[in-house]
C-alpha positions as CSV (number, residue, x, y, z in Angstrom):
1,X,1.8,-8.8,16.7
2,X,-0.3,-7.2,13.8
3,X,1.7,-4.7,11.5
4,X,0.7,-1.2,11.2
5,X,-1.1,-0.8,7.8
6,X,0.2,2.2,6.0
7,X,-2.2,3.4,2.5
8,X,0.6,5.2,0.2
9,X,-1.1,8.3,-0.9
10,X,1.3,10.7,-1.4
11,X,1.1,10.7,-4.9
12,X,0.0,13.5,-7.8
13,X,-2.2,11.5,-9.8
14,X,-1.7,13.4,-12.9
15,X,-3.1,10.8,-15.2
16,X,-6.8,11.0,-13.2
17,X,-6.3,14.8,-13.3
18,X,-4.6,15.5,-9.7
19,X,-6.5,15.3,-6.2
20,X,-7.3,11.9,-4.1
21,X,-7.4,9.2,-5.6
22,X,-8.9,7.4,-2.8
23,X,-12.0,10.0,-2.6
24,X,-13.0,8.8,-5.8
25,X,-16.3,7.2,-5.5
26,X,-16.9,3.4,-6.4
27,X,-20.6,3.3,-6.5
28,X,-21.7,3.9,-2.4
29,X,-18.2,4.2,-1.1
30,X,-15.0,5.7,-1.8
31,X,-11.9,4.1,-3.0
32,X,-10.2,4.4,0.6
33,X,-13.2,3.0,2.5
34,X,-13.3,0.0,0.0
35,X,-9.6,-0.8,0.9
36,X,-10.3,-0.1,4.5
37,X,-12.7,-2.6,4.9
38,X,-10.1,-5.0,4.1
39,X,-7.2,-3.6,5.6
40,X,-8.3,-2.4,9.0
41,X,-8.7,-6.0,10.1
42,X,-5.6,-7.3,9.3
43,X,-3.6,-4.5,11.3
44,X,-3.2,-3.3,14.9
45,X,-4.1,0.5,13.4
46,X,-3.7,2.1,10.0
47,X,-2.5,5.2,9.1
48,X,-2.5,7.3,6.1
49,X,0.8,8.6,4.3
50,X,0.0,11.9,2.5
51,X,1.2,15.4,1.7
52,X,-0.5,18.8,2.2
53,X,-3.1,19.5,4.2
54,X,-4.4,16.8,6.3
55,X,-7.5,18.2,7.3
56,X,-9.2,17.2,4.1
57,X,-8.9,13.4,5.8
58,X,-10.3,14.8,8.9
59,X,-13.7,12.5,8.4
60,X,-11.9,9.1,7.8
61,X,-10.8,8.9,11.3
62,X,-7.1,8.3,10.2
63,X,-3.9,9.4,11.8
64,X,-1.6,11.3,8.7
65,X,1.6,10.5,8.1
66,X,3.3,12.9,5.9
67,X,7.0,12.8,4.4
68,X,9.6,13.1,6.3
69,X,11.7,13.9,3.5
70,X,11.2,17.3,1.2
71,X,10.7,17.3,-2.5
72,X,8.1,14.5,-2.8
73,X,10.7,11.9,-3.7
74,X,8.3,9.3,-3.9
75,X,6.6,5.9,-2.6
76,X,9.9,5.2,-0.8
77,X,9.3,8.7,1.4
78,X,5.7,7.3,2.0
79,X,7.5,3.8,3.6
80,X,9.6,5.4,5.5
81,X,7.3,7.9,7.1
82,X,5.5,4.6,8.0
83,X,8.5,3.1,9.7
84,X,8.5,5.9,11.5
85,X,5.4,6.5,12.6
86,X,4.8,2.2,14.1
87,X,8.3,3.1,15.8
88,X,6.7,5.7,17.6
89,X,3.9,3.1,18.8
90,X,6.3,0.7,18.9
91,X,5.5,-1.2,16.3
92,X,8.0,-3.8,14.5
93,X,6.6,-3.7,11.1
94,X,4.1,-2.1,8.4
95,X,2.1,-3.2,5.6
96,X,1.9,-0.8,3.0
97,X,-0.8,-0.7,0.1
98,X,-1.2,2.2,-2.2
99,X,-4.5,4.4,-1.9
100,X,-5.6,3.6,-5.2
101,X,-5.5,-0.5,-5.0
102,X,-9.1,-1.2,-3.4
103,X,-9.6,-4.7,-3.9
104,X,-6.7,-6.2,-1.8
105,X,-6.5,-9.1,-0.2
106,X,-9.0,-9.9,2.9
107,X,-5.2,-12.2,3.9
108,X,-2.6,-10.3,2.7
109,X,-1.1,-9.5,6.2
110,X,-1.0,-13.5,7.5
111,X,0.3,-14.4,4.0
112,X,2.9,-12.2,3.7
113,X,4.3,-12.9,7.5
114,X,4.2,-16.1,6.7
115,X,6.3,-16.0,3.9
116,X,8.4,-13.4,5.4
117,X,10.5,-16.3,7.4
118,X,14.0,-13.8,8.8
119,X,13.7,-11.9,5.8
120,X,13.3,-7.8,6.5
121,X,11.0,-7.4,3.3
122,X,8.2,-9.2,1.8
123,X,6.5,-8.6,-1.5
124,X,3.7,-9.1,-2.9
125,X,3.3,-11.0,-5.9
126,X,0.4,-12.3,-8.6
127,X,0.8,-15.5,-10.0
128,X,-1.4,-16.6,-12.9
129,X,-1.1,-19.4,-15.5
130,X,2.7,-19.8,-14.3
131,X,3.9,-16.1,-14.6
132,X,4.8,-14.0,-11.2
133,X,4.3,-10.2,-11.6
134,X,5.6,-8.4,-8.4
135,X,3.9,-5.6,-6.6
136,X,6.4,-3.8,-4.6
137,X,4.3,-1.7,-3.0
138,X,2.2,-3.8,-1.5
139,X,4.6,-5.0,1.0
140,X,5.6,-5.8,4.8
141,X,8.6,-4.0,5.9
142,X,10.8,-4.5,9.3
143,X,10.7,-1.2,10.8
144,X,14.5,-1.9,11.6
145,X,15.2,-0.6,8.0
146,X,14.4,2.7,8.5
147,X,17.7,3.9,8.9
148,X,19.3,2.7,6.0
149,X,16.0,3.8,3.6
150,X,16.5,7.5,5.1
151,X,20.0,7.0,3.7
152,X,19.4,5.4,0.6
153,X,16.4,7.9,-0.5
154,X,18.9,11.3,0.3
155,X,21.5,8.9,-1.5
156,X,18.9,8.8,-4.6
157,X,17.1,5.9,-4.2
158,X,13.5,6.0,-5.8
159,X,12.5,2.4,-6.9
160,X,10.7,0.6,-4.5
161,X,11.4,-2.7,-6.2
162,X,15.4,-2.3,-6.5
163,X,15.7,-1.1,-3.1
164,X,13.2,-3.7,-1.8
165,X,15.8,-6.0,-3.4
166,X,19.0,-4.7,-1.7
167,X,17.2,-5.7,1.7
168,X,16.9,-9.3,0.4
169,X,12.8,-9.0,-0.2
170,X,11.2,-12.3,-1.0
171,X,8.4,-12.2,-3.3
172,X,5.1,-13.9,-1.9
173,X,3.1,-15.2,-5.3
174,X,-1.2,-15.1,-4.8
175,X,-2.5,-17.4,-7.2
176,X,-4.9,-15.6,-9.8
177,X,-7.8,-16.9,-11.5
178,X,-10.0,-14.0,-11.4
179,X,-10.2,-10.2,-10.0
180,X,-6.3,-9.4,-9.6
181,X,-6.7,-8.6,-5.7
182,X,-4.1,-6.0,-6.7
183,X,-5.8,-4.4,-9.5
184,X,-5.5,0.0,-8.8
185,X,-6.6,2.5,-10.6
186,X,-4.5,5.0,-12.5
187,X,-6.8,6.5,-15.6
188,X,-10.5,7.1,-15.7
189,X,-11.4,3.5,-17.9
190,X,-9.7,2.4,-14.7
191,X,-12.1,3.7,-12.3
192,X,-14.9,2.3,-14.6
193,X,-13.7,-0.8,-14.5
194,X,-13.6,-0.6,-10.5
195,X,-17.1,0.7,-10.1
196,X,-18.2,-2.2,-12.4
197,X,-16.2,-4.9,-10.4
198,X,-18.0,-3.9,-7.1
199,X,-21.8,-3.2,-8.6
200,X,-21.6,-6.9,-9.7
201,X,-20.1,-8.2,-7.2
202,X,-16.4,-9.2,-8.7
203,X,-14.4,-7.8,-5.8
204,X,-16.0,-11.2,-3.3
205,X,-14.0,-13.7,-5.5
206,X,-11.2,-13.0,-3.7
């Protein structure tokens, strides 16, 4: 059964100045519809994960997930509310990606239950010239979790990665020789660097 895809956008983004990340145009498209174009495939439906008003995401055609937890306590809220919401389609897992990360994967979803074996949590994970840097975000999660991340987030909780961890997460390396598929955008030079990777093309190398 395809996963439920989940974009984590329930962030500030204070260092592009505050507002959507994901509206911010690439050059013909946004930011959102760049990453749906790859995630919508891989997944049985997606859904958004963001605060406020959810009427301003009216025209993408996306259900809204909001926090289920007050006080904005982070990525970890934004998981959960995805647990939440494929249990209520009944659903048995979700991939998550961040609203900012564009260029994912066209596989991610295959690789990632594939490597997944009766683990509860897999992880992303670059590899290039021998070095592995994790991306926790970009993840598949057993919706079976839910319980004890509700728990663990009033508890404190906050870091995706160390609470990935606790579950017994394996890390799923993608070999990198080009465009990191997990490249996102957090500063202006950033979002240059985006638009120039899809006006020439970069973006199909992976």
């Amino acid at each position: 059964m395809a996963p439920m895809g989940v974009i984590l956008a329930g962030g500030a983004a204070r260092r592009m100045g505050g507002g959507d990340k994901g509206r911010l145009d690439l050059g013909g498209r946004t930011v959102l519809e760049e990453l749906m174009s790859r995630l919508a495939p891989q997944c049985a439906e997606v859904v958004l994960n963001a605060n406020g008003d959810p009427a301003r995401f009216v025209d993408m055609a996306l259900a809204v997930a909001p926090d289920t937890i007050a006080g904005l306590p982070g990525p970890l809220a934004g998981i959960l509310a995805g647990m939440e919401a494929a249990v209520a389609r009944g659903m048995t897992h979700i991939l998550t990606v961040p609203a900012d990360t564009p260029f994912i994967p066209h596989d991610l979803a295959r690789r990632l239950f594939a490597g997944l074996g009766d683990r509860p949590v897999a992880l992303a994970a670059t590899s290039r010239g021998g070095r592995i840097s994790c991306h926790p975000v970009c993840g598949l999660w057993c919706v079976g979790l839910r319980h004890d991340l509700r728990r663990d987030i009033l508890g404190g909780a906050a870091k995706v990665s160390v609470w990935a961890q606790t579950k017994g997460a394996v890390a799923v390396p993608f070999e990198v020789t080009g465009l990191d598929p997990f490249f996102n955008i957090n500063t202006p030079e950033d979002l240059e660097q985006a638009r120039d990777i899809v006006r020439w093309g970069e973006a199909r190398i992976v």
